[in-house]
N, C-alpha and C positions, 0 to 999 in steps of 0.2 A: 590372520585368523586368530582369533580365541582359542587357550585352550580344548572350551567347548565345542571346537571346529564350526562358529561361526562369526561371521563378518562381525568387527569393531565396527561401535556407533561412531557416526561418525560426527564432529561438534562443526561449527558453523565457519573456525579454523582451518579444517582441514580441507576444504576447497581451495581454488584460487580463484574468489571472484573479479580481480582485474582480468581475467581472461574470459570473462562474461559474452558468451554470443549475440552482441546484442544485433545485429542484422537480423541474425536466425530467427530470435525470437520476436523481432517485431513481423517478421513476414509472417511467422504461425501465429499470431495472437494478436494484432495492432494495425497493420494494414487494411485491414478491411474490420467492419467495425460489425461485432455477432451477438447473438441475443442476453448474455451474461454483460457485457457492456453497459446495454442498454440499462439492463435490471441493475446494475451501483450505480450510473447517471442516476437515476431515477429514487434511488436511495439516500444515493449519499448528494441530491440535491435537497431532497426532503429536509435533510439534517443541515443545511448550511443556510437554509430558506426561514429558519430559523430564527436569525440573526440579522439585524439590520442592515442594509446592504453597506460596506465597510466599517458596520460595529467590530471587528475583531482586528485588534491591532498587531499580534503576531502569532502566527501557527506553524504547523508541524507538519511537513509531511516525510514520514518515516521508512527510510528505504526507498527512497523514490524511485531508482532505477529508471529503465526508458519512457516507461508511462508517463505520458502528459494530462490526460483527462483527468486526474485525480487534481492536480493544479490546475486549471483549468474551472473546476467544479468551487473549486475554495477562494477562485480569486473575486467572486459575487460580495463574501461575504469579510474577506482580509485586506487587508490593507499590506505585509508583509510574510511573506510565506518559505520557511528555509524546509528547501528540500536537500536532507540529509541522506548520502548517499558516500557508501565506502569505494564501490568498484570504480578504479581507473579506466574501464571500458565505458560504465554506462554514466562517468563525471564528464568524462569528453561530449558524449551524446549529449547529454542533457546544455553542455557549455554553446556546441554549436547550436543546439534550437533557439536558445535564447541569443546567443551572437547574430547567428545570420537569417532567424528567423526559423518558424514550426515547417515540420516539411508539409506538403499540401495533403498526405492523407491523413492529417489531423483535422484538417476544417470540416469534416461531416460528426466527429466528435464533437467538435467547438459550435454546431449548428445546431445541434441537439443538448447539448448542456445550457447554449445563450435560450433558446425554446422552453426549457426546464424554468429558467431564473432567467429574468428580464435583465436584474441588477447587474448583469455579466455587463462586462465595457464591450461596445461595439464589432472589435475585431479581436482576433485571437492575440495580434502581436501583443497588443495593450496590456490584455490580462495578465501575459507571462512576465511583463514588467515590473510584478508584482512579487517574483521569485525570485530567490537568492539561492544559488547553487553553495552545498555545505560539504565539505569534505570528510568524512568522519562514521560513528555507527554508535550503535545506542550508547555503549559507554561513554560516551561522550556526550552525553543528556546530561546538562542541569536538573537540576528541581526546579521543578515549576515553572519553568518558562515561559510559556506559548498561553494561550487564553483557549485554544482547541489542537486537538493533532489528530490524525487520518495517517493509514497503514493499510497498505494494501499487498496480497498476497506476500508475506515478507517474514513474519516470524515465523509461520508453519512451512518456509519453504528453503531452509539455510540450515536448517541442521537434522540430524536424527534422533536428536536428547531430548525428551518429553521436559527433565531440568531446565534445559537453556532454551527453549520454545517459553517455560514461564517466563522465565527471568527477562528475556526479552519484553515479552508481554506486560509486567509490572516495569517496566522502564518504560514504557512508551507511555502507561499509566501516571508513572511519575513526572512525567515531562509537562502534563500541565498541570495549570493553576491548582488550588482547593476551587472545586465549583466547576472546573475546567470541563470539556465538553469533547468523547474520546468519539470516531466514527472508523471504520475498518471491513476489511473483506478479507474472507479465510478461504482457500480449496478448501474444501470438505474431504475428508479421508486419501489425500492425494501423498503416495509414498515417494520413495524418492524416482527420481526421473529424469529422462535425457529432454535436450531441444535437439531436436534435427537428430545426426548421427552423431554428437559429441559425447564427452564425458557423463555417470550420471552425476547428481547435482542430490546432494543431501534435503530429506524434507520428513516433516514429524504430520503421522495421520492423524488429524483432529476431526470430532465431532461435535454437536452440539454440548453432549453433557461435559466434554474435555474444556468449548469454551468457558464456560459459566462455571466450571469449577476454577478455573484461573482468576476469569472477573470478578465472579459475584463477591468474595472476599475483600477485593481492592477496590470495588465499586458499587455505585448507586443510580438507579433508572437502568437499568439496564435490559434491553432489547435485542433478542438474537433470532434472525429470519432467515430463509435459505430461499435459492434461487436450483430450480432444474439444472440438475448435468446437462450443460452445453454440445451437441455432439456436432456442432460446425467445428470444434475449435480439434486439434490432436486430441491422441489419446494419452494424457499421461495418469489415468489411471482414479481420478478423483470421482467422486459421486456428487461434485455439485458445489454453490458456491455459499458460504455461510453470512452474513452481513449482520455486522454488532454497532449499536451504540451504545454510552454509557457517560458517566459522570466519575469525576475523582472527588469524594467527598470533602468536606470540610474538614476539619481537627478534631 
């Protein structure tokens, strides 16, 4: 506790994310596929549909964690896709899908994303051939790397420092090109929170005006839409899903 007898913020540190639930959380969120899903398919295919199908020679997916639909979505329009991911829990997840193959509640994802974008390859195994599991976390962004990056629920939900929620966010920013092409999904006002009966899990309440005051400084086109609070999914407490594009300008 604080002097002021309340709870220190908590930074993005102070977890242990190799101990990440990841079971837990695919069963409340991933297993079965609910209507917030549907609504960033549907977005963040818009944004990739874009681009010629393998016009983008390396991309970003940032904090990937268990989710595969985000790569999945990006493999229409990449050619190579590092999905950067710190947790020893959700590096293994991710190592076995692509070892020994996606487990099958992902093919109704992968049914609906190849529906979205034609340009998807055939079967799911193919597309994920296209991802490169990365060990690591934002600080360990280059500059400019990638031609596009995608983030999904991952700065607004790792720390409780409105600080390192930006700084996160201008990293991800940084990561691509000048002209580079950014696409993401935020909880909306989602505080910090449990899966299942575990530990809680540090996370920063953002809003629309919270995103765009981070973005609109660091960026150009930028687009922020919101999706209905979900109430298939748990309660952890958010009022709905926010979805940004945006551009990293020139010099």
């Amino acid at each position: 506790m604080t002097t002021a007898g309340r709870a220190a913020v908590r930074r993005n540190r102070d977890a242990d994310w190799n101990a990440w639930p990841v079971a837990q959380y695919l069963a409340e969120n991933y297993r079965q596929m609910h209507p917030c899903d549907r609504g960033v398919m549907h977005h963040h295919s818009l944004f990739y549909r874009q681009f010629p199908p393998g016009g983008l020679s390396r991309t970003l997916e940032l904090g990937a964690g268990p989710n595969l639909y985000p790569l999945m979505l990006a493999a229409g329009a990449s050619r190579h896709i590092d999905a950067l991911e710190p947790s020893a829990a959700n590096l293994a997840y991710l190592r076995r899908q692509l070892t020994h193959g996606p487990e099958e509640s992902w093919q109704p994802f992968y049914t609906l994303c190849k529906a979205l974008d034609p340009a998807l390859p055939a079967v799911l195994g193919e597309a994920l051939t296209r991802v490169h599991v990365v060990p690591g976390d934002a600080s360990d962004l280059p500059d400019g790397r990638y031609d596009a990056a995608s983030m999904n629920f991952v700065a607004e939900s790792v720390t409780e420092d409105y600080g390192e929620f930006t700084a996160l966010c201008a990293a991800f920013v940084r990561s691509v090109r000048p002209g580079g092409r950014l696409v993401a999904a935020f909880m909306e006002r989602m505080p910090s929170y449990r899966i299942g009966e575990g530990p809680v899990w540090p996370a920063c309440p953002v809003d629309e005006p919270a995103l765009r005051a981070v973005f609109a400084p660091r960026t150009v086109a930028l687009t922020v839409s919101r999706l209905a609070k979900d109430r298939t999914l748990p309660e952890y407490g958010d009022t709905g899903v926010l979805l940004l594009t945006a551009e990293r300008p020139a010099p």
